[in-house]
VOVOLUM-924002 format. One record per residue (C-alpha): residue in one letter; z negated, y, x; residue number from 1. Coordinates in Angstrom, 1 decimal, always signed. Layout:
BEGIN
<'a',<Z,Y,X>,NUM>
...
! end
This chain:
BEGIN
<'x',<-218.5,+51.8,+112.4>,1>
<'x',<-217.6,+48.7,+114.2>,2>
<'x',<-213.6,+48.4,+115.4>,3>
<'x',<-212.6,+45.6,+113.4>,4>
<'x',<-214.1,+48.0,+110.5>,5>
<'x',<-212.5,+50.7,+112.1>,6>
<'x',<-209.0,+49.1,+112.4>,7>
<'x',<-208.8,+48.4,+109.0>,8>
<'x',<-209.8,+51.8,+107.7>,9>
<'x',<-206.8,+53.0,+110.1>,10>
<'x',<-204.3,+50.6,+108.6>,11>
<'x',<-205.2,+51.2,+105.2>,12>
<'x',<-205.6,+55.0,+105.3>,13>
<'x',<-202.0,+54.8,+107.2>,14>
<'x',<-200.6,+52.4,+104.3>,15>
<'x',<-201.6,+55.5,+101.9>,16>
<'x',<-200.3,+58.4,+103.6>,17>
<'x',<-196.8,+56.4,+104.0>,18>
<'x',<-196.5,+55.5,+100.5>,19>
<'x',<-198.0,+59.0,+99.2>,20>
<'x',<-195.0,+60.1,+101.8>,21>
<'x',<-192.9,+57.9,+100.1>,22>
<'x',<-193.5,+58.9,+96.5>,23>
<'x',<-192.8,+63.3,+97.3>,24>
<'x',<-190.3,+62.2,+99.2>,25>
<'x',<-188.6,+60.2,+96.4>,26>
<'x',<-189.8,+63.0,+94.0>,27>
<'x',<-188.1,+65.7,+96.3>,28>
<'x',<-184.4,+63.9,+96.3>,29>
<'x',<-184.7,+62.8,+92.5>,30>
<'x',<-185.3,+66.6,+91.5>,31>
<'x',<-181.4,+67.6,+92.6>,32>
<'x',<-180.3,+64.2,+91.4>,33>
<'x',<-181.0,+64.7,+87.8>,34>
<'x',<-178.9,+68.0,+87.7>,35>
<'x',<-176.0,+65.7,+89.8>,36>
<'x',<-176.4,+63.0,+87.2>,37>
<'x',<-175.4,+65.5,+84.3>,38>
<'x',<-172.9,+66.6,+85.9>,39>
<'x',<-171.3,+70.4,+86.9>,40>
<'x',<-171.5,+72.8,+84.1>,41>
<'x',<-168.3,+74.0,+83.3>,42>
<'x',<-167.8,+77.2,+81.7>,43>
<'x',<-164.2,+78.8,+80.2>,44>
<'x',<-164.1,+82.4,+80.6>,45>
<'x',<-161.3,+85.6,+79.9>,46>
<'x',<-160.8,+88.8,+81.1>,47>
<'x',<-159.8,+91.7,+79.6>,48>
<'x',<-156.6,+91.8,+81.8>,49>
<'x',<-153.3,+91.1,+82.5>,50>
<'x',<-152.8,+88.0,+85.5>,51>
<'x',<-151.0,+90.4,+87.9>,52>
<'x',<-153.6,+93.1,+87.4>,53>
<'x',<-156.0,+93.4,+90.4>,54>
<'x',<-159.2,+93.2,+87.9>,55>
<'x',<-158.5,+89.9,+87.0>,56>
<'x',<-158.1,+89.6,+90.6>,57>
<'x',<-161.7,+91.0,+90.3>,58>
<'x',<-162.9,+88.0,+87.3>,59>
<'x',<-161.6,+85.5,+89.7>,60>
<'x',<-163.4,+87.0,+92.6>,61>
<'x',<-166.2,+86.8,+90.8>,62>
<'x',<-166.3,+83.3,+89.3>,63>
<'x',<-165.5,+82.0,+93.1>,64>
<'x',<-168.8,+83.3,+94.8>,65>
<'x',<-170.5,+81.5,+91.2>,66>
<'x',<-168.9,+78.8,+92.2>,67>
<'x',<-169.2,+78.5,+95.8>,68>
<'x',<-172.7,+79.6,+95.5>,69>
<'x',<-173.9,+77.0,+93.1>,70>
<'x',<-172.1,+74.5,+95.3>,71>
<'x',<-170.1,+73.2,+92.1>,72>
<'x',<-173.0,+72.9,+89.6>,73>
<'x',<-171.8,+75.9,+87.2>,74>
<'x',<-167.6,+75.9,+87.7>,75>
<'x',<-166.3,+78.9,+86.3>,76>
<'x',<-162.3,+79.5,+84.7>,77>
<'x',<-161.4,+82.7,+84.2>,78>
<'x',<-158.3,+82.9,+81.7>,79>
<'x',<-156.0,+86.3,+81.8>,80>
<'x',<-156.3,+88.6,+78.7>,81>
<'x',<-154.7,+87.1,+75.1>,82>
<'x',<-154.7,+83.5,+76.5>,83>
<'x',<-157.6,+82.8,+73.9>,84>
<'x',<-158.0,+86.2,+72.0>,85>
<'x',<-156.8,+89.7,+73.1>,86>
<'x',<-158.4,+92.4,+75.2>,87>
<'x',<-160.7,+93.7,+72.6>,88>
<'x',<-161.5,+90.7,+71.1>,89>
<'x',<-163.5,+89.2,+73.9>,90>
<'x',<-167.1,+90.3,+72.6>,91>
<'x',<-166.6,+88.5,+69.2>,92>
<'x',<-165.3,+85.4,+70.9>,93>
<'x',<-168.0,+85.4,+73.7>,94>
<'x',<-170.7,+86.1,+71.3>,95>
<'x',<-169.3,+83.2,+68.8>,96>
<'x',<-169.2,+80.7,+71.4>,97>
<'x',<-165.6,+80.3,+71.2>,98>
<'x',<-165.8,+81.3,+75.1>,99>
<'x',<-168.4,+81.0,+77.4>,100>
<'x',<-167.9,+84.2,+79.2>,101>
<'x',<-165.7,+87.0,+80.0>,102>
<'x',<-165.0,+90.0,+82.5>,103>
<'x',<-164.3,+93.5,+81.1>,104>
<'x',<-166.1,+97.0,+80.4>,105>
<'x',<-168.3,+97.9,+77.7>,106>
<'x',<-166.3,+100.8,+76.4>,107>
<'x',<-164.0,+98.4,+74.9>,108>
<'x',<-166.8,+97.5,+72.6>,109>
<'x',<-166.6,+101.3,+71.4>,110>
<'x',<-165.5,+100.0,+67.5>,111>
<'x',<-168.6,+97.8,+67.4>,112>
<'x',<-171.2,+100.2,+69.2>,113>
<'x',<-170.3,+103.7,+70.0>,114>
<'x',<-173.6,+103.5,+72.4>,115>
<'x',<-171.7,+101.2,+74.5>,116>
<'x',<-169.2,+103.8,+75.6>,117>
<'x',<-172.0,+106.0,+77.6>,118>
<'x',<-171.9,+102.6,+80.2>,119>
<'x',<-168.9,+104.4,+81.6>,120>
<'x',<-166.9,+106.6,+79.5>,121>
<'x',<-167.9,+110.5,+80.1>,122>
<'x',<-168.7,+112.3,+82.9>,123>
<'x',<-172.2,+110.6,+84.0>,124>
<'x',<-174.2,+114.0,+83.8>,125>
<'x',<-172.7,+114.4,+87.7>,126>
<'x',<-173.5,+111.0,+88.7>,127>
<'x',<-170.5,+108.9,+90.2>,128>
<'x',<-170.7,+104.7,+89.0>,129>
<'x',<-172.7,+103.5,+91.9>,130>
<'x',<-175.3,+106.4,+90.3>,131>
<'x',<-175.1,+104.8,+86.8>,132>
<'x',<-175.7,+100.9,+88.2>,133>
<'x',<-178.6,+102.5,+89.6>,134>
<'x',<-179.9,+103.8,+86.2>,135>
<'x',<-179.0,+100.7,+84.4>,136>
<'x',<-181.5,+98.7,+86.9>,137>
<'x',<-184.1,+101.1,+87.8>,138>
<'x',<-184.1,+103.8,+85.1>,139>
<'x',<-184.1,+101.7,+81.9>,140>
<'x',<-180.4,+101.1,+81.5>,141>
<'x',<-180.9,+97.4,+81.2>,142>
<'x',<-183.5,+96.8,+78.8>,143>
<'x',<-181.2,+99.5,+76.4>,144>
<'x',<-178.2,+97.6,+76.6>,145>
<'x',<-180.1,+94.6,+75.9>,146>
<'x',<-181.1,+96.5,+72.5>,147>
<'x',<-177.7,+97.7,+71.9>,148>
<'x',<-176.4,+94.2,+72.1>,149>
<'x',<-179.1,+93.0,+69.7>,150>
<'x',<-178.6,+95.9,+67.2>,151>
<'x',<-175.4,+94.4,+66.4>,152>
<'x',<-176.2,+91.0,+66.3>,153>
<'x',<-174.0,+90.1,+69.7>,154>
<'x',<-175.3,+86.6,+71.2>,155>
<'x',<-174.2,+87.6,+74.3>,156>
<'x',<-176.2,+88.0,+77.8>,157>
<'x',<-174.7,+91.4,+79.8>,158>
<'x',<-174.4,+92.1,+83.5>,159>
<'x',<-172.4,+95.5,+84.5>,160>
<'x',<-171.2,+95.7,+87.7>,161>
<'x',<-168.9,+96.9,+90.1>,162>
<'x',<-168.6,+100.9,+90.3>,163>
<'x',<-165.4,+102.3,+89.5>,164>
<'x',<-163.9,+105.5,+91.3>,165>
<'x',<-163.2,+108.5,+89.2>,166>
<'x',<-160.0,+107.3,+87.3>,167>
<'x',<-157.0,+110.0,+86.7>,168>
<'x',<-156.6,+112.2,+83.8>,169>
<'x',<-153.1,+109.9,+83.5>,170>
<'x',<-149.6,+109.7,+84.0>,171>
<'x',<-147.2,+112.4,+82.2>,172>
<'x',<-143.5,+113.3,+81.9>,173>
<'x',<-144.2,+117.1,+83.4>,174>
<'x',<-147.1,+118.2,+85.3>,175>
<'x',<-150.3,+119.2,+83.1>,176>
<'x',<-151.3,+123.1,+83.9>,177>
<'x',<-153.3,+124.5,+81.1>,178>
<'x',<-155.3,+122.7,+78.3>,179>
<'x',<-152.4,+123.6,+76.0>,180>
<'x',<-150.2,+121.2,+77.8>,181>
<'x',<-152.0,+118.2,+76.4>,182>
<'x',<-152.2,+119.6,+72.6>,183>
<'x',<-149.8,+117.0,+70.3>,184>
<'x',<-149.5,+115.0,+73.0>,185>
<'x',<-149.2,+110.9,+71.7>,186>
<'x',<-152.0,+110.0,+74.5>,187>
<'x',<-153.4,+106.1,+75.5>,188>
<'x',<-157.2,+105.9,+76.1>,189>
<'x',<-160.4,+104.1,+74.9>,190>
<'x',<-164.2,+104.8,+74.1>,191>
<'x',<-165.6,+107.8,+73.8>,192>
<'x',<-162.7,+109.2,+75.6>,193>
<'x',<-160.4,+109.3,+72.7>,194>
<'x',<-162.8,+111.7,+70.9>,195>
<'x',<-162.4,+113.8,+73.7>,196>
<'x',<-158.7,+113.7,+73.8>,197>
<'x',<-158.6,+114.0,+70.5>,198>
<'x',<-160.8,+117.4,+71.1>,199>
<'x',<-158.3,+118.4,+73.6>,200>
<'x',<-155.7,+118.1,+71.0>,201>
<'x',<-154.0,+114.7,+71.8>,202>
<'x',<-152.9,+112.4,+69.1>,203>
<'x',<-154.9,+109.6,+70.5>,204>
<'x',<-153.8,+105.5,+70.7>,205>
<'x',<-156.1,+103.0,+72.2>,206>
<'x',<-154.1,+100.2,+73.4>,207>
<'x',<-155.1,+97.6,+76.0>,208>
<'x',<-153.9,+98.0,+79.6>,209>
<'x',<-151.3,+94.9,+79.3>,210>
<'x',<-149.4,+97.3,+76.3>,211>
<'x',<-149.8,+100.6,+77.6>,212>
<'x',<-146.2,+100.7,+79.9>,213>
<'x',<-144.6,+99.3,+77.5>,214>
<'x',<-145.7,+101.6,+74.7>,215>
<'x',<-144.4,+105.0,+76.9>,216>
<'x',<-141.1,+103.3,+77.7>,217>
<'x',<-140.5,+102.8,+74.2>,218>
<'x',<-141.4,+106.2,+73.2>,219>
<'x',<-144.7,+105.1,+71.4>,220>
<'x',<-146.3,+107.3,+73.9>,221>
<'x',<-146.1,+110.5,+75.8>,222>
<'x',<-148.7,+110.2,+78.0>,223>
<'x',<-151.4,+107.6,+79.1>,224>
<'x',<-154.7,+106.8,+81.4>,225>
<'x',<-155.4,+103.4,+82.8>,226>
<'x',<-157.4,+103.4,+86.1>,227>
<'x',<-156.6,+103.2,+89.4>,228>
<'x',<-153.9,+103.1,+91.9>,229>
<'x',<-153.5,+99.2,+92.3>,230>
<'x',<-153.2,+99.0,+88.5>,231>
<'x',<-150.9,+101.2,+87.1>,232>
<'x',<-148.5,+100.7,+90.0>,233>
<'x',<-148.6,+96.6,+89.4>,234>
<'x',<-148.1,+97.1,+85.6>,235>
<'x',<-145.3,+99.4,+86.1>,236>
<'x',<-146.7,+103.0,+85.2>,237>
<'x',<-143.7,+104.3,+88.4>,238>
<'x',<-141.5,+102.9,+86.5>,239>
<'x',<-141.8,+104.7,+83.6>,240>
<'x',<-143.3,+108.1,+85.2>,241>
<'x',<-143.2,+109.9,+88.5>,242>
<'x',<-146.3,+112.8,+87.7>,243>
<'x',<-150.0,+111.6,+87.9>,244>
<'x',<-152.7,+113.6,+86.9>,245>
<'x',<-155.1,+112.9,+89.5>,246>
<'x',<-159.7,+114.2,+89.1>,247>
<'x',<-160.5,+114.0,+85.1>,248>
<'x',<-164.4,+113.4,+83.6>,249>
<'x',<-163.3,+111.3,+80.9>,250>
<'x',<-164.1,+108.0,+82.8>,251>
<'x',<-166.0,+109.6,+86.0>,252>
<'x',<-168.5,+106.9,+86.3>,253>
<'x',<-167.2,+103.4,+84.6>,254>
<'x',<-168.3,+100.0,+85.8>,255>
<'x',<-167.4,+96.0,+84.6>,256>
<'x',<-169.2,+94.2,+82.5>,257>
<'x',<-169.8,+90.3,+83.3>,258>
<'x',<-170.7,+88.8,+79.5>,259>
<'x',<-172.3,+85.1,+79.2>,260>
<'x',<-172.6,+83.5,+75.6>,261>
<'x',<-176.4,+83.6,+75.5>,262>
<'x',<-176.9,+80.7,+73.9>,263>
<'x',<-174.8,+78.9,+76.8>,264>
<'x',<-177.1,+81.4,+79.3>,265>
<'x',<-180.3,+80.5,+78.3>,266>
<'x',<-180.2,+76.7,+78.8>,267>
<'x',<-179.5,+77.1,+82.4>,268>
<'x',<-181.5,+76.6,+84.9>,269>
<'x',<-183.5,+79.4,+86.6>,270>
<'x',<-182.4,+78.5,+89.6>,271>
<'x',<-178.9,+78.9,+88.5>,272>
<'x',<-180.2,+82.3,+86.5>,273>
<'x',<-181.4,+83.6,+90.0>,274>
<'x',<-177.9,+82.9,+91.7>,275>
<'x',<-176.0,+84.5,+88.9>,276>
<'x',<-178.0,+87.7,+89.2>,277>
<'x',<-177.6,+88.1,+92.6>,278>
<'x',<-174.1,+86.9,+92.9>,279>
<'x',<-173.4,+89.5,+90.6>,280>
<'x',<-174.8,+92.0,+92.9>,281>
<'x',<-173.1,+90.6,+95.9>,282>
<'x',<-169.5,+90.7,+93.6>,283>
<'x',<-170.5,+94.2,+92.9>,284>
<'x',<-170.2,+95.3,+96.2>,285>
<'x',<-167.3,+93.3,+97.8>,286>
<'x',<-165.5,+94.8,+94.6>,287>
<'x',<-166.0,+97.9,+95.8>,288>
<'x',<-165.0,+97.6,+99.8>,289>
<'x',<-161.7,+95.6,+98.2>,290>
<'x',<-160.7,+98.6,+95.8>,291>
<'x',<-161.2,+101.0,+98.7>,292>
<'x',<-159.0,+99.0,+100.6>,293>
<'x',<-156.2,+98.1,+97.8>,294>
<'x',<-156.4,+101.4,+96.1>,295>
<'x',<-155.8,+103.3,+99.1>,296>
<'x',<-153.1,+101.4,+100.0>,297>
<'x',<-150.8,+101.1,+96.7>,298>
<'x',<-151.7,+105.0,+96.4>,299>
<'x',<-149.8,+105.9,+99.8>,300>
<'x',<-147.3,+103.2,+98.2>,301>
<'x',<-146.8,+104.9,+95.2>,302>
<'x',<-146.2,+108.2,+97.0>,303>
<'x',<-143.8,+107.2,+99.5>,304>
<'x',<-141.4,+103.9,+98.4>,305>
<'x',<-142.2,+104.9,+94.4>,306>
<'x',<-141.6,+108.6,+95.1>,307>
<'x',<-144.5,+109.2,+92.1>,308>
<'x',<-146.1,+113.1,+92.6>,309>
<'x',<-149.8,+113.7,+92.4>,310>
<'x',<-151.4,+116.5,+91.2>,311>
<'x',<-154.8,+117.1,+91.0>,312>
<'x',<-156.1,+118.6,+87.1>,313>
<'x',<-156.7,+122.2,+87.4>,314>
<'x',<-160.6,+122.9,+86.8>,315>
<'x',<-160.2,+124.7,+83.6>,316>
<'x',<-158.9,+121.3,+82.0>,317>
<'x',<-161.9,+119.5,+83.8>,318>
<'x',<-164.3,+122.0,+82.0>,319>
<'x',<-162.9,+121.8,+78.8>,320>
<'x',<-163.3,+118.1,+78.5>,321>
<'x',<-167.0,+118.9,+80.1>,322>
<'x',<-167.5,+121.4,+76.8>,323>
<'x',<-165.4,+118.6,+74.4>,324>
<'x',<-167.7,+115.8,+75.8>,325>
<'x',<-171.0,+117.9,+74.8>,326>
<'x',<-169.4,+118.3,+71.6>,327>
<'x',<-168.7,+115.1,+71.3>,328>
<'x',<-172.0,+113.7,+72.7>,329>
<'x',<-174.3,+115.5,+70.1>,330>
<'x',<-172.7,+114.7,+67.1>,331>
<'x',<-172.8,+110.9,+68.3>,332>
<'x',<-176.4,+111.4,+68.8>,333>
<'x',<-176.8,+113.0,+65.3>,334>
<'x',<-175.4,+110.0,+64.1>,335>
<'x',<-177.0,+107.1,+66.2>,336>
<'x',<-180.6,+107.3,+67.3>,337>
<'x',<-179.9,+104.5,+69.9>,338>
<'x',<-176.9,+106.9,+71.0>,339>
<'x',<-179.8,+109.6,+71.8>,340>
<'x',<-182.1,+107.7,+73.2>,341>
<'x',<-179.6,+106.5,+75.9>,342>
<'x',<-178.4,+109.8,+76.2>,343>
<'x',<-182.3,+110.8,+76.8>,344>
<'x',<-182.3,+108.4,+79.6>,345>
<'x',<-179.1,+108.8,+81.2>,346>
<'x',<-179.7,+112.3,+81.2>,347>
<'x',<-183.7,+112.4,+82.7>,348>
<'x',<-182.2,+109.9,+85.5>,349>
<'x',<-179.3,+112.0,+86.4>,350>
<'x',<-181.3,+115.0,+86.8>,351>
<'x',<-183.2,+113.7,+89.4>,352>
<'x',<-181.0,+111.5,+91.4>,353>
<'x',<-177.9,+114.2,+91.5>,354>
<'x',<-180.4,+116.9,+93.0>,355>
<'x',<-181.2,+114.6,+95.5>,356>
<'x',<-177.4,+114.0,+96.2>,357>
<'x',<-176.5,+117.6,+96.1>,358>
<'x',<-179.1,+118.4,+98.4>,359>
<'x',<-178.7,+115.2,+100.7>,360>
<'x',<-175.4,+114.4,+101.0>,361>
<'x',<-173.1,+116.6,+103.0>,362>
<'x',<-169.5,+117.2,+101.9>,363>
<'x',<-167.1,+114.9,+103.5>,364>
<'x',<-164.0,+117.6,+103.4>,365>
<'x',<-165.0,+119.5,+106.1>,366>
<'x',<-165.2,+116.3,+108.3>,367>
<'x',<-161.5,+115.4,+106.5>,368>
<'x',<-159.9,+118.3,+106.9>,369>
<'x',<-161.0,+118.1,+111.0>,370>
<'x',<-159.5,+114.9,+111.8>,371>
<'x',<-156.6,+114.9,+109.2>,372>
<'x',<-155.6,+118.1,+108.3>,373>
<'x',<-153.1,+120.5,+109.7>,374>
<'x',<-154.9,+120.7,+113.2>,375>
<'x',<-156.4,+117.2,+113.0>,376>
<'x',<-158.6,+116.4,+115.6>,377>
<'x',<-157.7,+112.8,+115.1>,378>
<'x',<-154.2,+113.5,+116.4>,379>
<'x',<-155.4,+114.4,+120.0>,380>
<'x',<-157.8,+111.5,+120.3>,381>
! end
């Protein structure tokens, strides 16, 4: 090849790399720039919970990390409970499209799907909630609720998250002793839970969490369950009682529930699919550290400025609702094949992980009772 030739094979080869360069590199900038162009994706969602109430501290929490994740492309509002429809009218409204989302828990779907309860409301077959997320994503949790929704016709697209500590047996005008003491008793809960009340001999209410204080000052109830510390002290249960209940199976192993209109879901993007998923992981856990952190806090709160007494529920109680919950669970089952086959599940998946965890897992009183008990070890460091 002479070097005139030469040159000009250089200059055009060169010519075609730079405009080849120039073409990805258009290509590469005009990909984002046609999700810019349509603008964010705006989304209005509710909880299932009063403003003041640290779970809609929680939805918020959540819709931020969305947010900040998707650097503005999806912009979630999260709305407090009965600012569109109330508490337990957030699956109809999410599934109709008249919201594009909420944040609750399945077990206030109970009316619609009795199924939906065993995400959360029982005893977990020994596991704790962090056990029961594990089920729902590696033991076949997720593709059931997936056909629970569907059996009903719900449009919706479900993502449970963020375990729950074991909530109290509730707040009461005298210390409970004996199962006896809850017989007549006009008692708040939801889900399967007011079955086994109801077994325990309590005339049962289900109200949301918003109505519940207001319901025992009035005399509407005697006694109630809501949650957790940070809860019932911010929507007043002090106020109205001084004696909590605290250890009960009746909610051992309860998570939140993230709900997307499925319709509005499935047009996303994958992209934006594959940030929700894992942002809903991350939330998960940063719920978690945060409700060790409040919840410990408001409970030392409660005990000292709100003067409220803690006791914990004597084990024959805590057995009884283990029998009443049996009860309970096979008759569902008789009734509701998807029921059993969840039960099936739940119960082949606890099995195995709890052994491990009894086995594993060494008990952390022994390791409490050295550094803060009477002789704490802590108080000579």
């Amino acid at each position: 090849m002479t070097k005139s030739r030469n040159q000009t094979w250089e200059k055009t080869s060169r010519r075609k790399f730079l405009s080849g360069a120039a073409v990805a590199g258009a290509a590469m900038v005009a990909a984002p720039s046609v999700v810019k162009a349509q603008g964010p994706v705006n989304m209005r969602w509710q909880s299932t919970w009063p403003s003041k109430d640290i779970f809609h501290e929680f939805a918020l929490d959540f819709a931020k990390k969305i947010n900040d994740m998707t650097g503005g492309d999806l912009k979630i509002e999260v709305l407090p409970a009965g600012a569109v429809v109330p508490a337990f009218g957030l699956l109809d409204a999410v599934s109709q499209g008249t919201l594009d989302g909420g944040h609750g828990v399945l077990v206030y779907h109970y009316g619609k799907q009795t199924a939906l309860a065993l995400w959360g409301s029982g005893p977990g077959f020994a596991m704790d909630a962090n056990m029961l997320l594990a089920w729902h994503k590696y033991g076949g949790g997720k593709e059931l609720l997936a056909k629970l929704y569907d059996s009903i016709g719900a449009n919706v697209v479900s993502f449970p998250y963020g375990p729950m500590p074991t909530q109290p047996l509730g707040w009461f005008k005298n210390p409970i002793a004996k199962v006896e003491d809850i017989n007549g008793l006009k008692f708040r809960t939801v889900g399967i839970s007011i079955d086994v009340f109801t077994g325990l001999g309590a005339a049962v209410n289900a109200l949301p969490g918003g109505e519940i204080v207001s319901a025992l000052d009035r005399g509407l109830l005697d006694a109630a369950e809501f949650n957790n510390a940070s809860s019932d002290r911010v929507l007043g249960f002090p106020d109205v009682s001084k004696i909590c209940m605290l250890q009960s199976y009746h909610q051992n192993a309860e998570q939140f529930e993230i709900l997307f209109n499925k319709t509005k879901y499935d047009a996303l993007p994958d992209q934006m699919k594959a940030i929700i998923g894992n942002a809903t992981e991350a939330a998960s856990q940063d719920m978690h550290w945060k409700a060790i952190d409040r919840y410990s806090k408001d409970y030392r709160e409660m005990q000292t400025a709100d003067k409220v007494k803690f006791y914990k529920t004597p084990d024959v109680i805590l057995k009884k609702q283990l029998e009443v919950y049996d009860e309970v669970a096979k008759k569902k089952a008789g009734e509701n094949p998807l029921f059993k086959e969840i039960l099936v599940s739940q119960i082949a998946f606890a099995e195995r992980a709890t052994q491990w965890e009894q086995d594993t897992v060494v008990s952390r009183r022994m390791a409490f009772d050295h550094y803060f008990g009477e002789n704490a070890a802590a108080k000579k460091i």
